[in-house]
Backbone as ProteinMPNN parsed JSONL, in Angstrom:
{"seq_chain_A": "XXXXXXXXXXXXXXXXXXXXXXXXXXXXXXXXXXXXXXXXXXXXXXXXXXXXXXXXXXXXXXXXXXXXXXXXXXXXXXXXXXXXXXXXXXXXXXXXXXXXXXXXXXXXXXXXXXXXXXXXXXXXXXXXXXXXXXXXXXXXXXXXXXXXXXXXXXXXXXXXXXXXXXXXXXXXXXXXXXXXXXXXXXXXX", "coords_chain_A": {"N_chain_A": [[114.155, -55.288, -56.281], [116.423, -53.832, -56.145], [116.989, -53.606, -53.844], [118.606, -55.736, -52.826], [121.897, -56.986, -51.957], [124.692, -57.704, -52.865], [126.426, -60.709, -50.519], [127.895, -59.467, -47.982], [129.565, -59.85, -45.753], [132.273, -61.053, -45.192], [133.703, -59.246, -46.449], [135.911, -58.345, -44.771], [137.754, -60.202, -44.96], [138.23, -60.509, -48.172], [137.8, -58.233, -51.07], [136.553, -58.09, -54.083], [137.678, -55.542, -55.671], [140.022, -54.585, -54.697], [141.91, -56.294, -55.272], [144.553, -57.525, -57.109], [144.35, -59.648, -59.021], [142.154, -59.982, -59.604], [139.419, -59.737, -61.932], [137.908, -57.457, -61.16], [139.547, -55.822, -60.599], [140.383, -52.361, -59.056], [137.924, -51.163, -59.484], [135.855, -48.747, -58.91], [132.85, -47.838, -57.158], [129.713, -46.784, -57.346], [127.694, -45.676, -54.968], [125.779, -43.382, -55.061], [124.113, -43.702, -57.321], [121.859, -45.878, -59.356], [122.83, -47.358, -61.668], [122.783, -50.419, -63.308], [120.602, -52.672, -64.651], [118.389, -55.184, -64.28], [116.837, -56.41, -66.8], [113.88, -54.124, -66.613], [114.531, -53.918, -63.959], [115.88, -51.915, -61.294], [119.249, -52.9, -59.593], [121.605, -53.078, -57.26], [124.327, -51.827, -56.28], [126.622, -52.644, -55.732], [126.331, -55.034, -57.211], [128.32, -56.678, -59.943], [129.097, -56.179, -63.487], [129.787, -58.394, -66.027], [129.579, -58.54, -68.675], [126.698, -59.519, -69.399], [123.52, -59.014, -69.925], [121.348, -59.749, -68.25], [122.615, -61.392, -66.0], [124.228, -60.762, -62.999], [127.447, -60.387, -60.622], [129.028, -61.512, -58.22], [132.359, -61.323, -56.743], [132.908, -63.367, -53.89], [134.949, -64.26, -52.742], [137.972, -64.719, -52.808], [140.778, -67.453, -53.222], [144.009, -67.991, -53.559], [146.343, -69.611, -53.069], [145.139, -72.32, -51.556], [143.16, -71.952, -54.115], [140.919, -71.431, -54.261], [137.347, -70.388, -55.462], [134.746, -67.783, -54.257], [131.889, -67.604, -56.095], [128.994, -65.034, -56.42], [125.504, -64.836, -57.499], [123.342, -63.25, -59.59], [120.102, -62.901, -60.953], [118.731, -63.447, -64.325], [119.59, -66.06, -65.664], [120.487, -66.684, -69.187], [121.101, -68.63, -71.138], [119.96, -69.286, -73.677], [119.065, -66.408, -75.116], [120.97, -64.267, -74.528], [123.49, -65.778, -74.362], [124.937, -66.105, -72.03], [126.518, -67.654, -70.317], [128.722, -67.897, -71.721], [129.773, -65.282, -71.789], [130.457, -65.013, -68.989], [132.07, -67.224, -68.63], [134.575, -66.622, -70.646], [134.892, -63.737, -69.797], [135.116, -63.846, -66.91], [135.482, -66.632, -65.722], [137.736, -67.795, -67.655], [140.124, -65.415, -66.716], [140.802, -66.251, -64.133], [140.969, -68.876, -63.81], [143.153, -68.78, -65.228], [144.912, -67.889, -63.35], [144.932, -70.198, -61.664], [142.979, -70.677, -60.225], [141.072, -73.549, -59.208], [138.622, -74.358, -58.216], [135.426, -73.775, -58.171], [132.991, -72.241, -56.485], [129.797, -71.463, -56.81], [127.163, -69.423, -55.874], [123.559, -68.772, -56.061], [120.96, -68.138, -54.692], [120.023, -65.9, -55.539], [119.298, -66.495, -58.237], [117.104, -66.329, -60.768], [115.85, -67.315, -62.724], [116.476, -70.235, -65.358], [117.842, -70.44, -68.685], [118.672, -72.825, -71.142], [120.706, -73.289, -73.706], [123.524, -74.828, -75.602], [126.046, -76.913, -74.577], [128.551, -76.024, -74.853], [130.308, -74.721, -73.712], [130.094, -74.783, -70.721], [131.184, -77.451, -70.77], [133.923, -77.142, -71.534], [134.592, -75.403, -69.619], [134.636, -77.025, -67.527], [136.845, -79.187, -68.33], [139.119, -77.921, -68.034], [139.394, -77.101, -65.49], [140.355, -79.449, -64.506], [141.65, -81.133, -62.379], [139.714, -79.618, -60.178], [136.815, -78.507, -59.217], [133.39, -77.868, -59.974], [130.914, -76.49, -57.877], [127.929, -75.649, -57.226], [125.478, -73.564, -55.026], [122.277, -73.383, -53.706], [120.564, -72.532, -55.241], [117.537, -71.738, -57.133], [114.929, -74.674, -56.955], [113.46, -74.894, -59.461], [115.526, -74.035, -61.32], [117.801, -75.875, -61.297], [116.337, -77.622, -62.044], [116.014, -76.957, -64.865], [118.91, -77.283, -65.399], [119.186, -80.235, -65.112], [117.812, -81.165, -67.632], [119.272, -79.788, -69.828], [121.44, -81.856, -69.332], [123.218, -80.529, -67.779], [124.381, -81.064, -65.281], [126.489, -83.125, -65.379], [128.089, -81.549, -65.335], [128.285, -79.577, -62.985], [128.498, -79.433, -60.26], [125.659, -79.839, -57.91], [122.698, -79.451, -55.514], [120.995, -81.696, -53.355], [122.77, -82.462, -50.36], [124.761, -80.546, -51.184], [123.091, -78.202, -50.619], [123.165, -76.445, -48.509], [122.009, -74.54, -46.481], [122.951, -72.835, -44.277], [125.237, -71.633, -45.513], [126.313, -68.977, -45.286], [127.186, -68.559, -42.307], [129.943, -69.948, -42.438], [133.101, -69.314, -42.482], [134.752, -68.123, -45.231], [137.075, -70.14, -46.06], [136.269, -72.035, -44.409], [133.821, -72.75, -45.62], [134.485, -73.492, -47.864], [135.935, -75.904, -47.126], [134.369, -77.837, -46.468], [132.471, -77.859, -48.948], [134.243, -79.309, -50.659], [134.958, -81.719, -49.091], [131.559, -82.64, -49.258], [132.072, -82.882, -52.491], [134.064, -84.432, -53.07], [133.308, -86.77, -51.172], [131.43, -87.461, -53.299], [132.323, -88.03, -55.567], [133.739, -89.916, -54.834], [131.944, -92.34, -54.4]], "CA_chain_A": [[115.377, -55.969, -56.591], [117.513, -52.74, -55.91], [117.574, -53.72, -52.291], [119.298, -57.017, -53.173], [123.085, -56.227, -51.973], [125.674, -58.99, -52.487], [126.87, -61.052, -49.413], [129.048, -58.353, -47.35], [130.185, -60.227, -44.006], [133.301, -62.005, -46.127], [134.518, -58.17, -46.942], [136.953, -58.383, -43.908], [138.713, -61.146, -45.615], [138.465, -60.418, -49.433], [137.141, -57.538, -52.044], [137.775, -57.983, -55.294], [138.015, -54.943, -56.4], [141.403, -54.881, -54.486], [142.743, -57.983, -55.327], [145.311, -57.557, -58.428], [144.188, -60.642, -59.693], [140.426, -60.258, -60.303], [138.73, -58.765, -63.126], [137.303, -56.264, -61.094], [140.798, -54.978, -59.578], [140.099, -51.082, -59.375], [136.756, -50.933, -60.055], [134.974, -48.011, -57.847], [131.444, -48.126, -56.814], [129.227, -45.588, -56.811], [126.581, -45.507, -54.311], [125.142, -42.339, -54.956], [122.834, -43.784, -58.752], [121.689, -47.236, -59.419], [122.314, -47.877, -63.755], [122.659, -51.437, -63.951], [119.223, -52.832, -64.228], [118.571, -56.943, -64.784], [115.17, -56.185, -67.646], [113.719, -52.741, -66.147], [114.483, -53.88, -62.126], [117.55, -51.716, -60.959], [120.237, -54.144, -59.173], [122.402, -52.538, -56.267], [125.657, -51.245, -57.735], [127.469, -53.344, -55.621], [126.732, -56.34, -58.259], [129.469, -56.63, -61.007], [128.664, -56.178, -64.995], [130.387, -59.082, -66.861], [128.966, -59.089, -70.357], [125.828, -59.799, -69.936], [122.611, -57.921, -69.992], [120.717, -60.494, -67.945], [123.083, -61.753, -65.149], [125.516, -60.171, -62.68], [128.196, -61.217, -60.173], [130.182, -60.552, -56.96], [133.293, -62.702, -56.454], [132.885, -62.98, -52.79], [136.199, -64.523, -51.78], [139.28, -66.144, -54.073], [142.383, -67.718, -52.323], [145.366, -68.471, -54.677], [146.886, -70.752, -52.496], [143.968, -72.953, -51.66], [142.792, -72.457, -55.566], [139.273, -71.319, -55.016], [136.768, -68.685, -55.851], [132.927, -67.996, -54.065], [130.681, -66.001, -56.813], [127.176, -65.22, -56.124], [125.41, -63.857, -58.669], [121.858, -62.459, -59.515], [119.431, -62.276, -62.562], [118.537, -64.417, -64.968], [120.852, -66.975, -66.538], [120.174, -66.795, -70.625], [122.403, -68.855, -72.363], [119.426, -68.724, -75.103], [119.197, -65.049, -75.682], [122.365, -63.622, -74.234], [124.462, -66.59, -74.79], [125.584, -65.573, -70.405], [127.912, -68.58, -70.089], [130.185, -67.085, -72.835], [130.558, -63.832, -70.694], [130.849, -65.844, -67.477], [133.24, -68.165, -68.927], [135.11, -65.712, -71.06], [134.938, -62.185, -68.668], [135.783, -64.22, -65.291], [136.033, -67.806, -65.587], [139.153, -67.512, -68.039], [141.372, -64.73, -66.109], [140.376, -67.078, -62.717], [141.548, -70.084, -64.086], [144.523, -68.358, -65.367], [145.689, -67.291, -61.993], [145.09, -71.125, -60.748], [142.046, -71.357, -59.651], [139.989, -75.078, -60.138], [137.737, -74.307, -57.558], [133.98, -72.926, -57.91], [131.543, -72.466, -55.573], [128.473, -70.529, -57.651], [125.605, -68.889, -54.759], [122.49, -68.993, -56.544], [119.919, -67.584, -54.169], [119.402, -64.517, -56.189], [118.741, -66.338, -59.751], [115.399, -66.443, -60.97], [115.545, -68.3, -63.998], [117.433, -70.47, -66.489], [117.169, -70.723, -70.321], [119.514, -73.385, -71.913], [121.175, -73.675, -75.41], [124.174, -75.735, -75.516], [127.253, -76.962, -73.025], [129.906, -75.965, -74.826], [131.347, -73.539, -72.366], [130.262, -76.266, -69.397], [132.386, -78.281, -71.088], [135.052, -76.19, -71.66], [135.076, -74.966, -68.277], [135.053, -78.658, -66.468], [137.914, -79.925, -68.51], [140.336, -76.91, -67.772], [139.178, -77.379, -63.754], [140.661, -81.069, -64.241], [141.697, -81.479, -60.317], [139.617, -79.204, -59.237], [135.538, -79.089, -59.457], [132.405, -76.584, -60.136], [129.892, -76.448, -57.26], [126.127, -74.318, -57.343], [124.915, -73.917, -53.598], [121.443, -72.633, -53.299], [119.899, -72.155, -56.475], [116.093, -72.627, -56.759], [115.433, -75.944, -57.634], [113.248, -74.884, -61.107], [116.808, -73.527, -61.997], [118.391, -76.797, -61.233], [115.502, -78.858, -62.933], [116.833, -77.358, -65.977], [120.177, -77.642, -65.358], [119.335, -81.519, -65.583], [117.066, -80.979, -68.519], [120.271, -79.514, -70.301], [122.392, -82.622, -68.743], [124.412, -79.77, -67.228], [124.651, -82.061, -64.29], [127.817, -83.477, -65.702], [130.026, -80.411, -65.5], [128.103, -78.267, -62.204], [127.574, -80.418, -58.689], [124.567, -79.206, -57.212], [121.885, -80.349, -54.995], [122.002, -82.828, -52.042], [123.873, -82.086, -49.64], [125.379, -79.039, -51.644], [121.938, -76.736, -50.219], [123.708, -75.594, -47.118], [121.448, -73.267, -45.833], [123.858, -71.95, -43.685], [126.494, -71.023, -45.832], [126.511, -67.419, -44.824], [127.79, -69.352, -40.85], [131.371, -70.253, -42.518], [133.871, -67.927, -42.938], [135.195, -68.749, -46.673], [137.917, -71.216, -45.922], [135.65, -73.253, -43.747], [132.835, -73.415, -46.653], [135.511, -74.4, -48.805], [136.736, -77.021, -46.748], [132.705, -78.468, -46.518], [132.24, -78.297, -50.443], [135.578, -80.003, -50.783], [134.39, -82.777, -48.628], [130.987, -83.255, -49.539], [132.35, -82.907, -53.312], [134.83, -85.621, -52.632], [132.419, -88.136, -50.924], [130.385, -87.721, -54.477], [133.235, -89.203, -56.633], [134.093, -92.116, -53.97], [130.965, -92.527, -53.683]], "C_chain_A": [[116.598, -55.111, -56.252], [118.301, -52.624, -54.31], [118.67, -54.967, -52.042], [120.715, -56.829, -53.213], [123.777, -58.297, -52.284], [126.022, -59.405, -51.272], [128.164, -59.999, -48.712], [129.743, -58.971, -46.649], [131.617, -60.581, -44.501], [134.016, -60.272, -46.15], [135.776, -57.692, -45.885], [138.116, -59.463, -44.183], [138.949, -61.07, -46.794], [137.125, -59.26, -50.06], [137.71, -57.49, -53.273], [137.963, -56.726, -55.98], [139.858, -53.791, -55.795], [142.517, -55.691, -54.646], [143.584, -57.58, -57.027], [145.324, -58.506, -59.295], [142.891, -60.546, -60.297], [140.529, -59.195, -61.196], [138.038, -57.79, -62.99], [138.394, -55.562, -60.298], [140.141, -53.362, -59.752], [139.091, -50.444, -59.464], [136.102, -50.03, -58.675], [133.118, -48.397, -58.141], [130.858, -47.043, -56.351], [127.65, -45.95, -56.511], [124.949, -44.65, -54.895], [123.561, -42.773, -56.325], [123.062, -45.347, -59.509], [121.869, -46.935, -61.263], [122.258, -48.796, -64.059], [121.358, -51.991, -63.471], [119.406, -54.551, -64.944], [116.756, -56.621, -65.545], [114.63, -54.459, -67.056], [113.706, -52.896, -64.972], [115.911, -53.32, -62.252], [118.162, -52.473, -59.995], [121.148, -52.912, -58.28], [123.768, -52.32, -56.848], [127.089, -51.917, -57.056], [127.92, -55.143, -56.47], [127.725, -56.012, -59.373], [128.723, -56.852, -62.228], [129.876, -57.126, -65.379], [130.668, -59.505, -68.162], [127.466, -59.09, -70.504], [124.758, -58.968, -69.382], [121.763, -58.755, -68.966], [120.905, -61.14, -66.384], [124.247, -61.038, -64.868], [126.072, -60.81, -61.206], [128.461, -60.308, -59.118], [130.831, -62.18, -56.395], [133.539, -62.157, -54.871], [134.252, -63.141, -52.193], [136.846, -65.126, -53.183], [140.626, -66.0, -53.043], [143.13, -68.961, -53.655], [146.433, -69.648, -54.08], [145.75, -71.698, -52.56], [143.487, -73.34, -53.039], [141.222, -72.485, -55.416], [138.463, -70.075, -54.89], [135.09, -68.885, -54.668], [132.568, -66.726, -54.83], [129.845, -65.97, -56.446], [126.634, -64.416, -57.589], [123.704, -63.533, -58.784], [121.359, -62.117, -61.082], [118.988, -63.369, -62.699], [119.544, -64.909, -66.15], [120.143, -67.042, -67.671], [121.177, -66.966, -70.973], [121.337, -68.807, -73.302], [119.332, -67.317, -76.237], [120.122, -64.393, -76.18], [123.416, -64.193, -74.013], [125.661, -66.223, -73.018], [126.964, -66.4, -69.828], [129.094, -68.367, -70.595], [130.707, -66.637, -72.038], [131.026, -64.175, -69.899], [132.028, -66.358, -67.763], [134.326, -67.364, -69.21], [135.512, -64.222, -70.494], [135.757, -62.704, -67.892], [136.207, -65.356, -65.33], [137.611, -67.821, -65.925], [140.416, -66.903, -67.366], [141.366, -65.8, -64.767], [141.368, -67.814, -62.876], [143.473, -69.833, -64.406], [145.43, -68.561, -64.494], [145.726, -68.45, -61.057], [144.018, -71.112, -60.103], [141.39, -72.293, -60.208], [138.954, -74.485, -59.412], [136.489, -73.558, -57.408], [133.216, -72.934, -57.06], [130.788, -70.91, -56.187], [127.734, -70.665, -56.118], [124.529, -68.539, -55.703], [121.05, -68.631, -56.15], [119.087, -66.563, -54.963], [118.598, -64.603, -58.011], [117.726, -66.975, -60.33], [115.231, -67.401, -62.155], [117.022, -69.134, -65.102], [117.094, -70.558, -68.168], [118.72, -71.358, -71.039], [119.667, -73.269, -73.058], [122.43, -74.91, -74.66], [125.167, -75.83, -75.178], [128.651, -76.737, -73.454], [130.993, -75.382, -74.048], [131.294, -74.434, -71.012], [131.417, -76.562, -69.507], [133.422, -78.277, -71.034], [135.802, -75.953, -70.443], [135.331, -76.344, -67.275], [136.544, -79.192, -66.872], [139.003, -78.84, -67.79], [140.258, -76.853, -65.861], [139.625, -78.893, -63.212], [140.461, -81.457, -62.864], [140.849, -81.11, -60.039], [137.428, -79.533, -59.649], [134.357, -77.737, -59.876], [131.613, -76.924, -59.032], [128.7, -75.378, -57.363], [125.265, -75.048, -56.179], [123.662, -72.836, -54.111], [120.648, -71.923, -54.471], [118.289, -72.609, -56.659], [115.773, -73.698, -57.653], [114.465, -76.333, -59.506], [114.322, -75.157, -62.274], [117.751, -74.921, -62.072], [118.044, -77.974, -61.552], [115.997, -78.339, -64.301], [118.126, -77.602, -66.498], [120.139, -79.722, -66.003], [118.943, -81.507, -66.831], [118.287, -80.72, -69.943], [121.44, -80.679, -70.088], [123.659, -81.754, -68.232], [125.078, -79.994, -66.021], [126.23, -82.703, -63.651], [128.893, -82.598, -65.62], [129.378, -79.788, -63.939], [127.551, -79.688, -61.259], [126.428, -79.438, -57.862], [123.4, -80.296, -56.363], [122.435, -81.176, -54.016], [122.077, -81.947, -51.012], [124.482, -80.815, -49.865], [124.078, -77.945, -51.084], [122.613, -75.93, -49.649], [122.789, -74.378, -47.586], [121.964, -72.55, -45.509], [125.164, -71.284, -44.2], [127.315, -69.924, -45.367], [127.521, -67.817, -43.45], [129.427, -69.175, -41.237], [131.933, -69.124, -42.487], [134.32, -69.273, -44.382], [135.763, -69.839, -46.917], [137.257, -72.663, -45.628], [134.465, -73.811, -44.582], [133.258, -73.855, -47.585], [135.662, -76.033, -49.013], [135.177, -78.068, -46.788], [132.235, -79.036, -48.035], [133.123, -79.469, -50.832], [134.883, -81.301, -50.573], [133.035, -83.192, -49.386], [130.916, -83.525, -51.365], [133.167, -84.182, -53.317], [133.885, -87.006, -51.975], [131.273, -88.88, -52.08], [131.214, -88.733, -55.375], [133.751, -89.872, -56.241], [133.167, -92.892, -53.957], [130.557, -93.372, -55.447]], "O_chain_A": [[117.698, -55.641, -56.093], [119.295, -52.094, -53.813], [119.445, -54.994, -51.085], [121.135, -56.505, -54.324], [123.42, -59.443, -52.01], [126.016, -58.427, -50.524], [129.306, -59.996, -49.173], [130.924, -58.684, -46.846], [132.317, -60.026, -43.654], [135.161, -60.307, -45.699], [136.515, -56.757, -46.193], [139.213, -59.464, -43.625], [140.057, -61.562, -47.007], [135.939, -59.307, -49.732], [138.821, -57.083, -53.613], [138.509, -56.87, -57.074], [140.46, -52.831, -56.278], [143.679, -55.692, -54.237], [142.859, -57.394, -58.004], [146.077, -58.473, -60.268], [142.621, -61.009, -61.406], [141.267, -58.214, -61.295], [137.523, -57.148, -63.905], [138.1, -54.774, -59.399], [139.346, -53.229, -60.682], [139.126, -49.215, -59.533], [135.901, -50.576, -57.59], [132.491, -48.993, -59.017], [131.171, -46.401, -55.349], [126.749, -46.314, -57.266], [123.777, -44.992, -55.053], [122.418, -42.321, -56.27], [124.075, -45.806, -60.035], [121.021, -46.341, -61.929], [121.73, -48.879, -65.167], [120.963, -51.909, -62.308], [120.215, -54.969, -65.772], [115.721, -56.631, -64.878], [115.481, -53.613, -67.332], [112.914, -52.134, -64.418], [116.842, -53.796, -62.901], [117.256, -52.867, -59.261], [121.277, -51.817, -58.827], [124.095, -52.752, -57.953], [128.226, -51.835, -57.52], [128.871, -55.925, -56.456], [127.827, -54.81, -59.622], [127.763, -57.621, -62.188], [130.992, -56.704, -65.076], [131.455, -60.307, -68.664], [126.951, -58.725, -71.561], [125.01, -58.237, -68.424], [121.006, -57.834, -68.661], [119.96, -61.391, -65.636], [125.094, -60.673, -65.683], [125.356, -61.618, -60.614], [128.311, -59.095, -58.971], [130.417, -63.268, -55.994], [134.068, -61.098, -54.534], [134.699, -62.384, -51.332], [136.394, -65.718, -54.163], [141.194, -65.091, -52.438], [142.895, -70.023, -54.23], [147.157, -70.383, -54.753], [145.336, -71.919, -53.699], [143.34, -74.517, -53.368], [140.43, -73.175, -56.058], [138.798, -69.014, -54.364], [134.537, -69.958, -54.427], [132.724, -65.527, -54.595], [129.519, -67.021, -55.894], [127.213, -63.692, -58.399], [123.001, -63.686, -57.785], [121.865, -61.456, -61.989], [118.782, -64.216, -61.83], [120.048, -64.352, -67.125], [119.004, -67.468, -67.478], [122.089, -66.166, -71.18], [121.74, -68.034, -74.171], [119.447, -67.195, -77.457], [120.366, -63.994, -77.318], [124.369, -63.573, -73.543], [126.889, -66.147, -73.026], [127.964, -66.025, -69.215], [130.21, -68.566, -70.116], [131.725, -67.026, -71.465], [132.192, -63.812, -69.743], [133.032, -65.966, -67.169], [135.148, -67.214, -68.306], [136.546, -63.695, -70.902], [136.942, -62.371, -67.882], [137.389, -65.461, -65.003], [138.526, -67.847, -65.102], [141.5, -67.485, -67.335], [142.547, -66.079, -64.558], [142.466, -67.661, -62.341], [144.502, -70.39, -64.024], [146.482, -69.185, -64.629], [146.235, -68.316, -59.945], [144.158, -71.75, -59.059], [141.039, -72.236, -61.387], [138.167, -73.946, -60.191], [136.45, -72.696, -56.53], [132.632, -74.007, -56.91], [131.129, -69.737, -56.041], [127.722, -71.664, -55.399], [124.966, -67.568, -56.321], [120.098, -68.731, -56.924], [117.864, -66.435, -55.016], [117.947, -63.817, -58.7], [117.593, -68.198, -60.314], [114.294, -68.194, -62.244], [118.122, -68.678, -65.417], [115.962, -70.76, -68.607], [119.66, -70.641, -71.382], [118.621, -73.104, -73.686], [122.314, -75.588, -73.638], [125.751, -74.756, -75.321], [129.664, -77.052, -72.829], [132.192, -75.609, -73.888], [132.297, -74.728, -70.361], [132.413, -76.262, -68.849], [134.08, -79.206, -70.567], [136.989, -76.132, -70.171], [136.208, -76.452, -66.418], [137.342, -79.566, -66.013], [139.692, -79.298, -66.879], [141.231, -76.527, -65.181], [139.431, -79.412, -62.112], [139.468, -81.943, -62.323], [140.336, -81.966, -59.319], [136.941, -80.525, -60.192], [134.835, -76.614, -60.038], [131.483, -78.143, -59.134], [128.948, -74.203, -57.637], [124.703, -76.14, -56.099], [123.872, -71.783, -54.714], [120.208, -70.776, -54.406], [117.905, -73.734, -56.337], [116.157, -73.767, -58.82], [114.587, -77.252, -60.316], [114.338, -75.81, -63.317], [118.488, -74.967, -63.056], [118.688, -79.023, -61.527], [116.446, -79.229, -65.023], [118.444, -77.991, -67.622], [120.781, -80.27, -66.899], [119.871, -81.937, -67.516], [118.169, -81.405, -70.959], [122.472, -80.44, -70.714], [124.825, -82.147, -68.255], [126.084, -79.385, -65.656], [126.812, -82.793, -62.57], [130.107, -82.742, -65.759], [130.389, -79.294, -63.441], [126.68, -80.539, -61.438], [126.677, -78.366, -57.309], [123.275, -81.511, -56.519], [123.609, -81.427, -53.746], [121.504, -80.866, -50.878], [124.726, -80.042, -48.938], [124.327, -76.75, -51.244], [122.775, -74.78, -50.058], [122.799, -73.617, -48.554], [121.866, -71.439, -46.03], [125.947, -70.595, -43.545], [128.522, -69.872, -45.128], [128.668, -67.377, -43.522], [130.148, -68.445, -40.558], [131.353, -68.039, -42.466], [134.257, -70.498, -44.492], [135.318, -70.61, -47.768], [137.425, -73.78, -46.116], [134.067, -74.968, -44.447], [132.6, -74.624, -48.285], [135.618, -76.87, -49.915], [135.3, -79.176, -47.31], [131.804, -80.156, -48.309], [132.646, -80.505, -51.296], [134.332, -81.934, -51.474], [133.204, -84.099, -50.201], [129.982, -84.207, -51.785], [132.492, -85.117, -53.748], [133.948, -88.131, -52.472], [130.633, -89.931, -52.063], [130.897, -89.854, -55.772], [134.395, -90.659, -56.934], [133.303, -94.058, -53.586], [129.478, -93.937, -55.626]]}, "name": "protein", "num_of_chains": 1, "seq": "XXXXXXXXXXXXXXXXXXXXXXXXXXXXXXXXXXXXXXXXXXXXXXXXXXXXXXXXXXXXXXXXXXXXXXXXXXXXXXXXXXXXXXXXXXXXXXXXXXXXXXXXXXXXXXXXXXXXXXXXXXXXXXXXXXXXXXXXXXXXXXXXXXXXXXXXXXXXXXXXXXXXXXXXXXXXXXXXXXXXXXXXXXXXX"}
């Protein structure tokens, strides 16, 4: 799991730990000794600590004009245990939203499991995104059988059309502009 780096190619257009807006403004990275571990697997030290002991992050791109974010993230999602949506919501979602962003696009490749409790933070987080929307590209689809299972459905678009394989292809703007759309053809639809 230690080989498992976050998406890099995007780092010619955005890092957040330059960006004066993110929650990881400043934040150095040290190569040299892996400590954050997801259970006893060490995790590449380019993932971000948010709160939770279970799941970690890397905000690949955010544009303040535009109004949107791409996270990816890695682990295992426990809202039962480690209550992860809190942190998520509360760590990053919150300052995000602050600064004007509606726009989510969650990457999901990397997370192995889900464990539901209950949507209050969903919830929370959909209404305050009024205009704008949540998307989750690429999540395996166990993870997105309990997403329904939870009716978490209602606050996170996933599935469909949302797979894109190719995501990695866009540059940020242009996977934006794709979610957008096939997000938009869901609620005309």
């Amino acid at each position: 799991m230690h080989e498992l780096e976050p998406f890099f190619n995007w780092e010619k257009y955005y890092q957040s730990h330059e960006d004066p807006k993110s929650p990881f403004f400043g934040k150095e990275y040290d190569l040299s000794q892996y400590h954050d571990a997801v259970y006893d697997h060490y995790i590449h030290p380019f993932w971000d600590f948010m709160g939770s002991e279970t799941l970690y992050i890397k905000i690949l791109f955010a544009d303040y004009t535009l109004r949107f974010a791409v996270i990816e993230l890695i682990g295992e999602w426990n809202d039962t245990l480690h209550n992860d949506i809190m942190h998520f919501k509360r760590n990053i979602i919150d300052l995000m939203t602050g600064e004007g962003i509606v726009h989510f696009i969650l990457i999901g490749e990397n997370v192995f499991n889900f464990h539901g409790s209950d949507d209050e933070y969903y919830a929370e987080w959909f209404e305050e995104v009024e205009n704008g929307w949540i998307a989750a590209l690429r999540f395996p689809g166990h993870v997105e059988n309990e997403w329904r299972k939870y009716q978490l459905d209602y606050f996170l678009n996933f599935g469909g059309t949302l797979e894109l394989e190719n995501w990695r292809t866009f540059t940020p703007k242009a996977l934006f502009q794709v979610v957008n759309s096939l997000i938009q053809r869901r609620l005309n639809s």
